[in-house]
C-alpha positions as CSV (number, residue, x, y, z in Angstrom):
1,X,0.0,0.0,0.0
2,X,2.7,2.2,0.9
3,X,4.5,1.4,-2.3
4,X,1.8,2.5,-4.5
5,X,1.5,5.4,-3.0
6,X,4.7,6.5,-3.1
7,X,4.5,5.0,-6.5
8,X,1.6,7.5,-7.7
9,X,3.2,10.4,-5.8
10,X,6.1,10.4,-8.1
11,X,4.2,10.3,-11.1
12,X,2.4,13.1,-9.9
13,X,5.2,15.3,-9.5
14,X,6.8,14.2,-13.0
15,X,3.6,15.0,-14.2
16,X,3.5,18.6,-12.6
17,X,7.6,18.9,-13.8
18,X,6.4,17.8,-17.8
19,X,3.7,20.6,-17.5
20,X,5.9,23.5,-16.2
21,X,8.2,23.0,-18.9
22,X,6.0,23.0,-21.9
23,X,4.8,26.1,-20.6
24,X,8.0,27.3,-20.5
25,X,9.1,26.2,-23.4
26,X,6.2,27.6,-25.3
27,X,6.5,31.0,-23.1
28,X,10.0,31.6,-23.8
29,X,10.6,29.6,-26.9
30,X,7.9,32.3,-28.8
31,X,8.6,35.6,-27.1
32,X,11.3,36.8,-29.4
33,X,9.0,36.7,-32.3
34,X,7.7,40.1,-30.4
35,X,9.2,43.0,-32.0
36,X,11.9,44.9,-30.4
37,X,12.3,49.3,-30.5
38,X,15.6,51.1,-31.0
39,X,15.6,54.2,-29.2
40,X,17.7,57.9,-29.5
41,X,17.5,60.9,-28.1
42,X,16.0,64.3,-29.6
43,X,19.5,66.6,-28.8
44,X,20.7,70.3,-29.0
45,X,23.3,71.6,-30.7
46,X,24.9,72.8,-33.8
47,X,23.8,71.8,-37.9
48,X,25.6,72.1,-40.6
49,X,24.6,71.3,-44.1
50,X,27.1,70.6,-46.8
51,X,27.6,69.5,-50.5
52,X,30.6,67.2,-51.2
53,X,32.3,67.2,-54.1
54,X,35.7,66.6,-55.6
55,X,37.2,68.7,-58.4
56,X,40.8,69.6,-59.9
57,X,43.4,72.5,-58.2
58,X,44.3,74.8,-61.3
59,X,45.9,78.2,-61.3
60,X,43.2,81.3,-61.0
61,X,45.1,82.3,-64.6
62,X,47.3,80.1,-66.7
63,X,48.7,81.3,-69.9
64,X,49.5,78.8,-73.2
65,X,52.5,80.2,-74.6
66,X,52.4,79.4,-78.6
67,X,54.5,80.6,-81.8
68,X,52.6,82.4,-84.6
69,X,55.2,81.6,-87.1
70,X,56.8,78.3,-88.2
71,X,60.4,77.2,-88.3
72,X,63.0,74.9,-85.8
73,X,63.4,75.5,-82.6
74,X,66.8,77.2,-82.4
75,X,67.2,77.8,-78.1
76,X,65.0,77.0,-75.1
77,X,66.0,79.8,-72.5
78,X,63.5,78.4,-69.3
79,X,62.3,74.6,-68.1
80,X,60.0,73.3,-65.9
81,X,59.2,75.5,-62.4
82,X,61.5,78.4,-64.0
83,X,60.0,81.9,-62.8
84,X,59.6,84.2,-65.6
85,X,59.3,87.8,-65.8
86,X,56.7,89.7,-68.5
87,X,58.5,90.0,-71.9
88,X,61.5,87.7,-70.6
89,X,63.0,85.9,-73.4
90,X,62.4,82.3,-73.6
91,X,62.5,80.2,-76.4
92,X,63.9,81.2,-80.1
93,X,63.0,79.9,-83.4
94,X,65.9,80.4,-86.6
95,X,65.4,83.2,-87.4
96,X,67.1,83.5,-90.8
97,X,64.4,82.6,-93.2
98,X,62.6,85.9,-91.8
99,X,65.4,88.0,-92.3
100,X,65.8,87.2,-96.1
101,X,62.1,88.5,-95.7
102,X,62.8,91.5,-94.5
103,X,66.0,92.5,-96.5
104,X,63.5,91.5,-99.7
105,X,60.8,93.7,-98.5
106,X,63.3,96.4,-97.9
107,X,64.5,95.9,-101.3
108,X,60.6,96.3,-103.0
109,X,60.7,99.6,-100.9
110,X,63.8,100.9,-102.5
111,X,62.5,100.2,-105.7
112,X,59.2,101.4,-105.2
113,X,61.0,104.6,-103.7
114,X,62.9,105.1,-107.1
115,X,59.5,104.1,-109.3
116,X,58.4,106.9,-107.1
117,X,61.2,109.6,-108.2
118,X,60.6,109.0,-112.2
119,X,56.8,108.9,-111.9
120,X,57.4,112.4,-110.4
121,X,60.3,113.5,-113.1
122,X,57.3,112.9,-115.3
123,X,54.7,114.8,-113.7
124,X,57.4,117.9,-113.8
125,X,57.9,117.6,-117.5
126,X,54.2,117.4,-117.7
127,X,53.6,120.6,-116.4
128,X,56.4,122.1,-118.6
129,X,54.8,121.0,-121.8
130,X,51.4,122.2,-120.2
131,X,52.9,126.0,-119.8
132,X,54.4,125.9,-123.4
133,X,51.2,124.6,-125.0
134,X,49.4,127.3,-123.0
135,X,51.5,130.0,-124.0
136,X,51.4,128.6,-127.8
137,X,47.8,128.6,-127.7
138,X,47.6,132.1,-126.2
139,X,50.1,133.4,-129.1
140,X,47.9,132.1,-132.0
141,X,45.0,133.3,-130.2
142,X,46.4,136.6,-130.5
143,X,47.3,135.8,-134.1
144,X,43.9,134.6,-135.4
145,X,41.9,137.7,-133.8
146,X,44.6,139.9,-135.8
147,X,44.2,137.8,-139.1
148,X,47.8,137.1,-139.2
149,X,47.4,133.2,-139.5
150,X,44.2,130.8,-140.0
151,X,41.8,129.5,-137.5
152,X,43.4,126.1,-138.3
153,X,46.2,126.6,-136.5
154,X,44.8,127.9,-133.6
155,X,42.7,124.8,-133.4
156,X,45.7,123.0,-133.6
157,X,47.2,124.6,-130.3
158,X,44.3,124.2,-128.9
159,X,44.4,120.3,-129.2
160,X,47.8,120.3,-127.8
161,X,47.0,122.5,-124.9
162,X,44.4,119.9,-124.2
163,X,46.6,117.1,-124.7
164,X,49.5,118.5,-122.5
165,X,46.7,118.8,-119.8
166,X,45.9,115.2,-120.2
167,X,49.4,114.4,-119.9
168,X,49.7,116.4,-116.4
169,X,47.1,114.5,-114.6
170,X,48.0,111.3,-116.3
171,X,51.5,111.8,-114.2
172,X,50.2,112.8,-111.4
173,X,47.8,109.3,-111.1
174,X,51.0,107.9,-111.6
175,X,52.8,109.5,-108.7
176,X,49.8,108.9,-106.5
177,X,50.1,105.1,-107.6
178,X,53.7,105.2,-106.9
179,X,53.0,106.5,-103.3
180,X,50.3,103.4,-102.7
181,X,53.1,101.2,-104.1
182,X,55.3,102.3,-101.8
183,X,52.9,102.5,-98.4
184,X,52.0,98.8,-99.5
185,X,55.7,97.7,-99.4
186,X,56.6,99.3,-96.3
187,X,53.4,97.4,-94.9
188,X,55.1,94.5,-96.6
189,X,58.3,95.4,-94.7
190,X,56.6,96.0,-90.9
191,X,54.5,92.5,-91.4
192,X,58.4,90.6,-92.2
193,X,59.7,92.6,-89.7
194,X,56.8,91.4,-86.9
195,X,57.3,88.2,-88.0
196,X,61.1,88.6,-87.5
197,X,60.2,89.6,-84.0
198,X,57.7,86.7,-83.4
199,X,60.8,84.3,-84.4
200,X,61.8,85.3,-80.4
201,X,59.3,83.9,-77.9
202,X,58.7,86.1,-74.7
203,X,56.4,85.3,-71.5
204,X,53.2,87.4,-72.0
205,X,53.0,87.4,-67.8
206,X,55.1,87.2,-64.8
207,X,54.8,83.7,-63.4
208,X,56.0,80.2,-63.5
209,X,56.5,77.8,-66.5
210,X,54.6,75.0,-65.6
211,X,54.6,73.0,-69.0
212,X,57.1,72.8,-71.5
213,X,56.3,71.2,-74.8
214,X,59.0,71.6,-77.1
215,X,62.8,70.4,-77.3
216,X,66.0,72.0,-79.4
217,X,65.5,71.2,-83.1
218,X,62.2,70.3,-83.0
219,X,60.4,72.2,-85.8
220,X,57.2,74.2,-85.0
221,X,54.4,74.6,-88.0
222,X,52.2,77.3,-87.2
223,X,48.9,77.2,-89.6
224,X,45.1,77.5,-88.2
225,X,45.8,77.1,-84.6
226,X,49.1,78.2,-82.7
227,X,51.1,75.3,-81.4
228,X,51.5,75.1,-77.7
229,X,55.0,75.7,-76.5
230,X,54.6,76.6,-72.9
231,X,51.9,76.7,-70.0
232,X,52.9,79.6,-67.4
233,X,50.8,80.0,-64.3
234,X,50.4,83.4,-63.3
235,X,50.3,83.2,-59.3
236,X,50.8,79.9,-58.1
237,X,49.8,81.5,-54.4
238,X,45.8,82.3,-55.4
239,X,44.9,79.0,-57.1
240,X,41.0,77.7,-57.2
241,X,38.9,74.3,-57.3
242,X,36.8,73.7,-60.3
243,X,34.8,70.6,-58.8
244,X,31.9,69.0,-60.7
245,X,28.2,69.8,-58.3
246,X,25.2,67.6,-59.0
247,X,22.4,69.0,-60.4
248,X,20.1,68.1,-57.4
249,X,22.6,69.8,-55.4
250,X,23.5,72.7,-57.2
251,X,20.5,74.7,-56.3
252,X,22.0,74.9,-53.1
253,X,25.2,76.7,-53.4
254,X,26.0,80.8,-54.1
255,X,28.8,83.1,-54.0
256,X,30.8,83.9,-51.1
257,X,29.7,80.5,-49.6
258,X,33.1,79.1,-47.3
259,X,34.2,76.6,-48.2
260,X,36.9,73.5,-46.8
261,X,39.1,70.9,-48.9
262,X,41.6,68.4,-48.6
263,X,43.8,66.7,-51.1
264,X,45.4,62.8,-51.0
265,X,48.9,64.6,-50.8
266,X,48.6,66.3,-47.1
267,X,46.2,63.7,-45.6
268,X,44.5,65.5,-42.3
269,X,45.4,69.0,-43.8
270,X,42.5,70.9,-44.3
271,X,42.6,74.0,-46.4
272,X,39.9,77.2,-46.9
273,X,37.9,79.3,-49.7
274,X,34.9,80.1,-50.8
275,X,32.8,79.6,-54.0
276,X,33.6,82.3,-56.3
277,X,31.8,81.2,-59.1
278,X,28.6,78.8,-60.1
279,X,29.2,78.6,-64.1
280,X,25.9,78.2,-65.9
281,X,27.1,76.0,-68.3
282,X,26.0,72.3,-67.7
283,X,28.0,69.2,-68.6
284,X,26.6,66.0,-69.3
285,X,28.2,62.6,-69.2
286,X,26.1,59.2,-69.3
287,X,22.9,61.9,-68.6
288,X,24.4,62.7,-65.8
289,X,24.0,66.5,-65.6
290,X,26.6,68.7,-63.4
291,X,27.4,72.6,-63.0
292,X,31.0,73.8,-62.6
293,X,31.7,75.5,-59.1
294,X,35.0,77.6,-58.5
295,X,36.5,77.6,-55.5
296,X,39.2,80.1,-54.0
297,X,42.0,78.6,-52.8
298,X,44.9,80.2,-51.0
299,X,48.6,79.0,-51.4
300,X,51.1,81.3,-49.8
301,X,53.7,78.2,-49.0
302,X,53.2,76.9,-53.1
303,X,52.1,73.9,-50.8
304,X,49.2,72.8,-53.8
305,X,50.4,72.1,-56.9
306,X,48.2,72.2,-60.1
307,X,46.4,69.7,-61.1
308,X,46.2,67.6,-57.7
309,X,42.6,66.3,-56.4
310,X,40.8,68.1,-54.5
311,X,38.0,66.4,-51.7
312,X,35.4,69.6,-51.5
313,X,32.8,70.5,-48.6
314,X,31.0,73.6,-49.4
315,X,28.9,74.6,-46.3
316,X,25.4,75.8,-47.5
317,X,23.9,76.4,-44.4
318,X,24.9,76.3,-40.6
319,X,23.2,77.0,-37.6
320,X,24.7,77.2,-33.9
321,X,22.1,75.7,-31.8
322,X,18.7,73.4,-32.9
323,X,16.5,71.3,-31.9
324,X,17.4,67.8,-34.0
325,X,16.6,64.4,-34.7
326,X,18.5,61.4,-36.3
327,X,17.1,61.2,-39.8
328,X,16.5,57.3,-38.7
329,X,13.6,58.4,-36.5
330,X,12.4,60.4,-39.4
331,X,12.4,57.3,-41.7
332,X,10.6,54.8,-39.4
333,X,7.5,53.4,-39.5
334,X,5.3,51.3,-37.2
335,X,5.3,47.6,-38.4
336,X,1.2,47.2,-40.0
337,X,0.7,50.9,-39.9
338,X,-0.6,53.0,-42.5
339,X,2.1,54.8,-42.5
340,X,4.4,52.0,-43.1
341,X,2.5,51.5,-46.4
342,X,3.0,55.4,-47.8
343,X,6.6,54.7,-46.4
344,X,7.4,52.0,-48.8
345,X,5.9,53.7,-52.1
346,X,7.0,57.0,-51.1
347,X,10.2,58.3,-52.9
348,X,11.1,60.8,-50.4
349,X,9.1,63.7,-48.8
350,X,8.0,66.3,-49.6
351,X,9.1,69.7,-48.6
352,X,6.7,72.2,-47.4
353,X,7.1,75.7,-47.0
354,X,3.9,78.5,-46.5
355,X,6.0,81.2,-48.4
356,X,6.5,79.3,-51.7
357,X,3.9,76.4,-51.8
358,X,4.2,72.8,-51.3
359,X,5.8,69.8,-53.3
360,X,3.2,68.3,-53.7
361,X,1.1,71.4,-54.7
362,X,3.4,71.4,-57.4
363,X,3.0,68.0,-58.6
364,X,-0.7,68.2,-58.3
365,X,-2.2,70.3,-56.9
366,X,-5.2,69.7,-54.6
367,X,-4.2,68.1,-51.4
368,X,-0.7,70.3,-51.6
369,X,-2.5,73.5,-51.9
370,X,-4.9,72.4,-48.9
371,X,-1.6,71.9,-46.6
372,X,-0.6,75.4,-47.8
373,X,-3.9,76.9,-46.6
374,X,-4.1,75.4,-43.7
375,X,-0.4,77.0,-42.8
376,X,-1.4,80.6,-43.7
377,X,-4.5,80.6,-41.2
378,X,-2.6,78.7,-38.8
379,X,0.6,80.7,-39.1
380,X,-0.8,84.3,-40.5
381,X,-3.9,84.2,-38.3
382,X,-5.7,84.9,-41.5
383,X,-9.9,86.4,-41.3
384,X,-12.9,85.2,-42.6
385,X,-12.6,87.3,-45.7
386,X,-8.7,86.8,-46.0
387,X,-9.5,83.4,-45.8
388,X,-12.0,83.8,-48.9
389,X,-9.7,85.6,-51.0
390,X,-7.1,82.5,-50.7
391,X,-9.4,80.3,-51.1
392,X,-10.1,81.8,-54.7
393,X,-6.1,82.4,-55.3
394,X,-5.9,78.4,-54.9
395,X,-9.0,77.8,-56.9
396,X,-7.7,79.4,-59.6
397,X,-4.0,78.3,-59.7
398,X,-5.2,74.6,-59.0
399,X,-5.4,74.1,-63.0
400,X,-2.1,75.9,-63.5
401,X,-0.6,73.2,-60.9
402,X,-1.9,70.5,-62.7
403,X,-0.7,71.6,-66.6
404,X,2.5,71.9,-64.4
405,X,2.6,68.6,-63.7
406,X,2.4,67.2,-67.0
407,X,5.2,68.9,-68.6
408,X,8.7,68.0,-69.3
409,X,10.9,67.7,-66.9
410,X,13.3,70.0,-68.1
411,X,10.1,73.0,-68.0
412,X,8.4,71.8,-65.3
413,X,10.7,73.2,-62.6
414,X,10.7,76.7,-64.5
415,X,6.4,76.0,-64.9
416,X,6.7,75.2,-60.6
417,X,8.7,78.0,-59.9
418,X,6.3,80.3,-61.9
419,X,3.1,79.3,-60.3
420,X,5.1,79.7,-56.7
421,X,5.7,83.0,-57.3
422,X,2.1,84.1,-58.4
423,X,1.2,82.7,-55.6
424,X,3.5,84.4,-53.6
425,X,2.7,87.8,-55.4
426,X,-1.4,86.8,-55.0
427,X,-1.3,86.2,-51.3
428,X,0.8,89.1,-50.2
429,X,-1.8,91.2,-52.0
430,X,-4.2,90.3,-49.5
431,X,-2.7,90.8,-46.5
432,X,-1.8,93.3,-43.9
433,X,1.8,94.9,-43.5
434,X,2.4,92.6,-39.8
435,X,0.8,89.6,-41.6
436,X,3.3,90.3,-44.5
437,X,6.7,90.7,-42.4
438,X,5.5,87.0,-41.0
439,X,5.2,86.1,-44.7
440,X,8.3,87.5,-45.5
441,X,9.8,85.5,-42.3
442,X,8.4,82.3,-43.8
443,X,9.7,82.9,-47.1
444,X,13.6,83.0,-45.4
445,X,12.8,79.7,-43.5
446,X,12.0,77.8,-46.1
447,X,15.1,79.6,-48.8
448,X,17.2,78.4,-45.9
449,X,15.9,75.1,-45.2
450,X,15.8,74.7,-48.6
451,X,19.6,75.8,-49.1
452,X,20.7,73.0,-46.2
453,X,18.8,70.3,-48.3
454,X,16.1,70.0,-45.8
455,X,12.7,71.8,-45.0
456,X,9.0,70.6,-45.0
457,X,7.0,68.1,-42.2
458,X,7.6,65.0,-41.5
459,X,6.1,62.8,-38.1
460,X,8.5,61.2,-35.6
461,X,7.4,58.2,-33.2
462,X,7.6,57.9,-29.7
463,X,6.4,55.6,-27.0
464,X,2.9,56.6,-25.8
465,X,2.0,56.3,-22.1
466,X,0.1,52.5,-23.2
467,X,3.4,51.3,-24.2
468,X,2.5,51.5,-28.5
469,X,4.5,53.7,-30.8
470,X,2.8,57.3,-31.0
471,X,3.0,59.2,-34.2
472,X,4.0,63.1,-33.6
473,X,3.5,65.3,-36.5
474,X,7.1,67.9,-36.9
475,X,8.2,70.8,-38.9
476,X,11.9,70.0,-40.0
477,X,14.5,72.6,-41.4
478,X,18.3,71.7,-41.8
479,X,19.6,68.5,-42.8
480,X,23.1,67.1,-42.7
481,X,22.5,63.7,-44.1
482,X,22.3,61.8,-40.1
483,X,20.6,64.7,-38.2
484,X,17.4,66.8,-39.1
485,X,16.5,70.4,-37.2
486,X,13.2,70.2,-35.4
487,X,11.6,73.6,-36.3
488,X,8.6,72.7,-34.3
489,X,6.7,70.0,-33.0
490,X,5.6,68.3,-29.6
491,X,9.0,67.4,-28.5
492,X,11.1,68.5,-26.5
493,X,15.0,68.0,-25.6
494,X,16.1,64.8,-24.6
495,X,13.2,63.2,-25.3
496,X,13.3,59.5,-26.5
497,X,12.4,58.8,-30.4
498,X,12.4,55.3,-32.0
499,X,14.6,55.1,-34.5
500,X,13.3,51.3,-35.6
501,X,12.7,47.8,-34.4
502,X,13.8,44.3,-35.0
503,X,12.1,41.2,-34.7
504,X,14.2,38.3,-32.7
505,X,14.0,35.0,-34.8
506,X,12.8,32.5,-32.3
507,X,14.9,30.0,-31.3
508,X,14.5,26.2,-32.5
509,X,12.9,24.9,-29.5
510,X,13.5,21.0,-28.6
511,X,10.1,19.2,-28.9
512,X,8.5,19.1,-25.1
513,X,8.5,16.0,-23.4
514,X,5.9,13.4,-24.3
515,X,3.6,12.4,-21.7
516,X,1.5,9.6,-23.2
């Protein structure tokens, strides 16, 4: 008896063990199917927004140093790094073949010179058979009126005088030929002589030779394009950047923007400028569309030498203390949520700004322009009648959005920018002068948020007090490419965000123990 009951009460108690251990199993094995929340905090400090780029160090003014005249290369005077002065002498072509050319031009002068001399010889003899005809003719004038001899003869004279006349100003063509002769030889003689002088290769600038193409004996043959001899850099000390910015990013940078760069030859070195130039002229590779951007860059030490790779970070905007968020927290979305679903079909958001319209109000219209209204009142403190008046600005600019839309892309940013700007014109209109400066306000957040590659809304999640992700609706500004600004919102410093979640794969559980 007492066997069988000490009998049952172990198989009670292994029974009671089995149980507790598929409950365990199925408690623990299944829990890290829940999902698990990353978390940051919302922090205060500086932004800065940048563009990166790389581009090519090249002198602010570098001169190609060529020869207008063929012939061999007779002396090289400079090399490579040698500092020349303006007019310096530095290369020299033979110059014999030009100065046959010269003495034969000087020569056609002479002899035009002397062509000269007879031409007017003959214009003086002219003029002495003119007098003599002239006096003959007077003579048997005289004659004729006195009956002393016949008309005929008078006639006669007359035909000389009029051929001696002919005569006179024949000669004197003649001499003003000779003269043109002789102003085109001399012009003959100056061009042999220039090209005499061009035989002897100067520096145009003071600088430094930093190319030479050409070696003693080579032979140079100048026709339609001058043949490069030399490359002098002007200053060495005021060099620049010419780096390649991305179209989406171009938008973003203007002159007298700072500027920072480093190059692969002084790793850690970082050196200063400023964009001194955005260049409208767009170059396109693989459909790839960029903008060149100049960049100063001081050398005082010659440290940077042309041609070397530069690393560029143009600062766009910067701003010493904001509210910000990780961009993570900005990109999550609650597993099942509806907003998980515009997440994933979503390209990127859209930027929002009261002073200049909405992305979306671009692209559509309708539910972009309603955002925008509901700003103005909200922000403007806009009347019932202002209200009205908006109401029919949007009405009527709705269409105008839509043919936007539906344009090329290479109009449809000039059709956007249009329509922002009626808008812009249409709404100030309409209100008062304090309602306007707040306008005017709006319209700098957004050109600034818009120059640090950020600006619009956006919605952040944070645990709500029954333990669920809680969606908060934000203004954003500045981005850096990790951290966001928080214009405005209902959070606060410090202030945990998620940032996302992971689901734990649950571990292969051993099957329970079998009680039957």
């Amino acid at each position: 008896m007492k066997t069988s009951s000490r009998f049952g009460l172990v198989a009670l108690v292994l029974i009671i063990l089995a149980a507790a251990g598929y409950a365990a199993w199925r408690y623990y094995g299944t829990a890290g199917d829940a999902p698990k929340l990353k978390f940051a905090k919302l922090e205060s400090g500086p932004l800065t927004a940048a563009v990166s780029a790389t581009g090519t160090l090249n002198p602010v003014v570098s001169v190609q140093v060529g020869s207008q005249v063929s012939g061999q290369i007779k002396e090289i005077l400079v090399d490579f790094n040698s500092p020349v002065k303006s007019g310096q002498l530095i290369a020299q072509l033979d110059p014999e073949t030009y100065q046959h050319r010269v003495r034969q031009a000087e020569a056609d002068v002479d002899a035009a010179r002397a062509g000269q001399g007879v031409q007017q010889a003959e214009v003086a003899r002219a003029r002495s058979s003119l007098a003599n005809a002239q006096r003959d003719y007077e003579r048997k004038k005289t004659l004729v009126e006195k009956n002393f001899i016949s008309p005929a003869e008078r006639d006669t004279a007359q035909n000389n005088l009029d051929v001696a006349r002919a005569s006179l100003a024949s000669a004197e063509a003649q001499v003003r030929n000779g003269e043109a002769v002789v102003r085109q030889r001399e012009a003959q003689l100056a061009a042999a002589r220039v090209d005499l002088e061009r035989t002897t290769i100067r520096a145009p600038v003071d600088g430094i030779v930093v190319k030479r193409s050409i070696e003693p004996g080579q032979t140079v043959a100048a026709s339609l394009q001058a043949p490069e001899l030399f490359v002098i850099a002007k200053n060495l000390t005021d060099m620049q950047v010419e780096t390649s910015i991305d179209e989406a990013d171009v938008g973003r940078v203007r002159v007298g923007q700072k500027a920072t760069f480093t190059v692969d030859a002084f790793a850690g070195r970082h050196f200063e400028g400023e964009v001194r130039q955005v260049r409208k002229a767009a170059t396109v590779v693989s459909n790839v569309v960029t903008y060149i951007v100049v960049i100063s860059a001081a050398n005082p030490d010659l440290t940077l030498l042309p041609g070397m790779t530069a690393n560029v970070r143009i600062v766009t905007a910067q701003k010493d203390k904001v509210l910000k968020a990780p961009n993570a927290a900005l990109r999550f979305r609650p597993t099942g949520t509806a907003d998980e679903k515009k997440a994933a079909t979503a390209v990127s958001p859209a930027p929002t700004s009261a002073a200049s319209g909405t992305a979306g109000a671009a692209a559509g219209g309708g539910g972009g322009l309603a955002q925008l209204r509901e700003r103005l009142v909200a922000e403007l403190k806009l009347d019932a009648d202002q209200q009205g008046k908006v109401d029919a600005i949007f009405a009527a600019m709705r269409d105008k959005y839509r043919a936007a839309r539906d344009l090329p892309e290479a109009e449809k940013a000039k059709a956007q920018e249009r329509n922002r700007a009626e808008i812009r014109e249409k709404v100030t209109a309409v209100l008062n002068p304090e309602q306007q400066k707040r306008y005017d306000e709006l319209a700098s957040e957004s050109q600034a948020a818009r120059a640090g590659g950020g600006g619009g809304s956006g919605r952040i999640w944070i645990l709500g007090a029954d333990g669920k992700p809680k969606g908060v609706d934000v203004r954003l500004g500045l981005t850096d490419g990790s951290m966001t600004e928080i214009v405005s919102g209902d959070v606060k410093e410090g202030q945990e965000v998620i940032v996302g979640q992971t689901t734990a794969t649950a571990k292969t559980a051993m099957p329970g123990p079998r009680l039957f």
